[in-house]
C-alpha positions in Angstrom: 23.4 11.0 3.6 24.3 14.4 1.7 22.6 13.9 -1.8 19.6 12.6 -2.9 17.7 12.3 -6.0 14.1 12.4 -6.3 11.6 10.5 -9.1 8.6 12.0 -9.4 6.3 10.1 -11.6 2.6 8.2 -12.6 2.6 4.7 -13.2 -0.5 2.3 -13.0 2.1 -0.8 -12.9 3.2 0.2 -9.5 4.1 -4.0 -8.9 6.4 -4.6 -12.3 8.5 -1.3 -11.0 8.7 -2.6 -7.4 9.6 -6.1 -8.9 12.4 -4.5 -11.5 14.0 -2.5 -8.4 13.7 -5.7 -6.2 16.0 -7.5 -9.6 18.2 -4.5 -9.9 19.3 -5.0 -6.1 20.0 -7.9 -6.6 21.9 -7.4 -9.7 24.5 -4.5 -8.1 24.9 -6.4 -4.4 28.1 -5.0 -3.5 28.5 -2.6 -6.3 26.1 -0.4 -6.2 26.4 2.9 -3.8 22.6 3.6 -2.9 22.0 3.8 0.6 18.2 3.5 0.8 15.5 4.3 -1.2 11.9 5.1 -0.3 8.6 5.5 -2.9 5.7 7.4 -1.3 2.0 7.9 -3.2 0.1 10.2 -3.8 -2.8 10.4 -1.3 -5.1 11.8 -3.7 -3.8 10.3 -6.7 -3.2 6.6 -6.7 -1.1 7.0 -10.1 1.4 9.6 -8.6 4.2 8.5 -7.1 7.3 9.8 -5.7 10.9 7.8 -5.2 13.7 9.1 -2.7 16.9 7.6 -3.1 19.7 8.4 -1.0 23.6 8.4 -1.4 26.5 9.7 0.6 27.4 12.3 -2.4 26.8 13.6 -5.5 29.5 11.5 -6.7 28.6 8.8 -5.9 25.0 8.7 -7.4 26.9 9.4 -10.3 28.8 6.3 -9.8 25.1 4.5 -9.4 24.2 6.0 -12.5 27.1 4.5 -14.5 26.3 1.0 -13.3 25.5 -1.3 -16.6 22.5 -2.8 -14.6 21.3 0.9 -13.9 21.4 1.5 -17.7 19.7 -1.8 -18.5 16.6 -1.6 -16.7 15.8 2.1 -17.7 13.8 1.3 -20.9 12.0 -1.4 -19.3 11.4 1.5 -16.4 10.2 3.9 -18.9 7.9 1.6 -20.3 5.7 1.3 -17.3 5.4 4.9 -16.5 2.9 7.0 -18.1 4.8 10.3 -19.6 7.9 11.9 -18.3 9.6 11.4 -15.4 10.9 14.2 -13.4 14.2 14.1 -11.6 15.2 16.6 -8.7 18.5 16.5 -7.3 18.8 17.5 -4.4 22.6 18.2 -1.8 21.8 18.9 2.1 22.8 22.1 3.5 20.7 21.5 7.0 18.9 18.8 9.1 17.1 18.8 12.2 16.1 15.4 13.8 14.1 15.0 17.0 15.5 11.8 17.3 19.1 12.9 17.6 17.9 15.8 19.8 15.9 13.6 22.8 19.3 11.6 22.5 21.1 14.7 23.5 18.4 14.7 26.3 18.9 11.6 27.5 22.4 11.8 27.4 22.2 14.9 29.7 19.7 13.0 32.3 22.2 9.7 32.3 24.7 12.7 33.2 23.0 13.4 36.1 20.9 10.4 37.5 17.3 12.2 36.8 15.1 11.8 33.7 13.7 15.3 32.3 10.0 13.8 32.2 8.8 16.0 29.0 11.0 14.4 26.6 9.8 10.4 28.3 6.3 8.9 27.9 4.7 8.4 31.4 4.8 5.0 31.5 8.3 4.8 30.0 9.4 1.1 30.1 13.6 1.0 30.8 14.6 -2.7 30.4 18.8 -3.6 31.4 20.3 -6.3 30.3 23.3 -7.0 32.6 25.9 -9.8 33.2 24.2 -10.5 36.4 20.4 -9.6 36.2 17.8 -8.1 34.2 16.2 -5.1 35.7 13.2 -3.2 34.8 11.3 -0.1 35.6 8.2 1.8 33.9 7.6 5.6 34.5 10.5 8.1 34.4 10.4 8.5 38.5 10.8 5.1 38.9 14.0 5.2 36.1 15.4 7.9 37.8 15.2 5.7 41.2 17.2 3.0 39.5 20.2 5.7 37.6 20.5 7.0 41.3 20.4 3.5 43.3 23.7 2.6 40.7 25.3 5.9 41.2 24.9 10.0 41.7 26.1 10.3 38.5 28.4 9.6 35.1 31.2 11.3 33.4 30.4 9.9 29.5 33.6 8.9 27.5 31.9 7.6 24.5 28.2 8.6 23.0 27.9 7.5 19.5 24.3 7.9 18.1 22.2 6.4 15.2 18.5 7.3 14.7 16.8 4.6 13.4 12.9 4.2 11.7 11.6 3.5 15.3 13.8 5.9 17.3 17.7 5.7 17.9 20.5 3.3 19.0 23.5 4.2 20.7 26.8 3.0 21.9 28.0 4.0 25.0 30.7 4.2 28.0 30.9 6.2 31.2 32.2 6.6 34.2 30.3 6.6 37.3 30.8 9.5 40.0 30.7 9.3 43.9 32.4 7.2 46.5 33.2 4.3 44.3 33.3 4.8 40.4 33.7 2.2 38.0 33.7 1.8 34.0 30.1 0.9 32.0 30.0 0.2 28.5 27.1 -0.9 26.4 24.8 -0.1 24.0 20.8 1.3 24.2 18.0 1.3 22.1 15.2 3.3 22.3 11.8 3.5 21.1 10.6 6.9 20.5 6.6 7.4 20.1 4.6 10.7 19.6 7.8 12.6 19.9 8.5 11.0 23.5 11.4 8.2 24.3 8.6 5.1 25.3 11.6 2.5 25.5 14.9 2.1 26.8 16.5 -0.9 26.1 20.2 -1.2 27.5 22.6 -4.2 26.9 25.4 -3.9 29.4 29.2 -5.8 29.1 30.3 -5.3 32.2 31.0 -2.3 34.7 34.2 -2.9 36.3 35.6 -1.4 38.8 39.7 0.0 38.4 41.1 -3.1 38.9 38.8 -5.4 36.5 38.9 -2.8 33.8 42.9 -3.1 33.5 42.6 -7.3 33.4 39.6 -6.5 31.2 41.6 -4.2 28.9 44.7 -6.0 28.9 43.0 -9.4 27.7 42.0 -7.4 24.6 43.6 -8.8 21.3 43.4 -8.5 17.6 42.1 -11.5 15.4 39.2 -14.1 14.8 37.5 -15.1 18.1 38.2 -19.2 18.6 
């Protein structure tokens, strides 16, 4: 997101709030353009408490706003807080996330067949899901054992990365390196704890070799799936 609006406010009917947001979702499905929302307390205030909602732009908070639902609830809002509510709005102009940045890491050590063990928990728990087996390993040595058994390395065509509450998920396809090479795609998702990737999750479709990737390929079609 690029725009977010922040409520900061004290209310001692924390519930009938929750419950009126819970109505108004369900009011808008479909029309409204809110991407998330978060409300945080106050640690040492049980009556302050802040909401974060999030939208792709200005504009479209604005188009939120205008929403006859959004207009509806806000006296029955305003009755359950106790004095003003302030509003901060807020437009990005940086971000840094750790989870996009060990993805960047990982993508480097799937590169290269060898895990860069600061950025993994020790006992790191990799779990593939291929056509043929599933396959697990715990500890980045062990990891990196199993990335160089399939191949010296990979050539990536296609890294697409989404952090997620728990860590990040990621769509991928590559190219192996050496004497034979053949053509991966899948996706991963991995658990990142304390700051470390602890799980790697990897659902594979199918590495095929020149041949299989051209029947593969050509069988691809556009429609509903029978």
């Amino acid at each position: 997101m690029s725009f977010i609006q922040i409520e900061d406010l004290h209310t001692d009917h924390i519930a009938e709030i929750s419950d009126l947001g819970d109505q108004w979702r369900r009011d808008t499905a479909g029309r409204r353009t809110l991407l998330g929302d978060r409300v945080y307390v106050d640690r040492n205030d049980p009556t302050h408490y802040v909401a974060i909602n999030e939208f792709a732009s200005y504009e479209s908070a604005m188009v939120n706003s205008a929403l006859p639902e959004t207009d509806a609830i806000a006296a029955r809002f305003a009755a359950l807080v106790t004095g003003d509510v302030a509003y901060l709005d807020l437009d990005l102009v940086a971000a840094h996330d750790a989870r996009t940045e060990l993805a960047d890491v990982f993508r480097r050590d799937v590169e290269r067949s060898a895990l860069t063990s600061s950025a993994y928990a020790d006992d790191v728990l990799f779990e593939g899901m291929f056509p043929q087996a599933l396959v697990r390993a715990t500890g980045p040595e062990a990891v990196t054992a199993l990335l160089v058994e399939d191949a010296p390395g990979r050539t990536i065509e296609t890294w697409e990365v989404q952090p997620t509450p728990t860590g990040f998920v990621l769509e991928y396809s590559w190219r192996t390196t050496g004497e034979t090479s053949y053509f991966s795609v899948g996706a991963v998702l991995a658990t990142v704890t304390d700051g470390r990737i602890s799980r790697i999750l990897c659902t594979c479709a199918g590495s095929w070799d020149q041949a299989t990737e051209a029947a593969v390929m050509g069988a691809v079609t556009s429609g509903s799936v029978s």
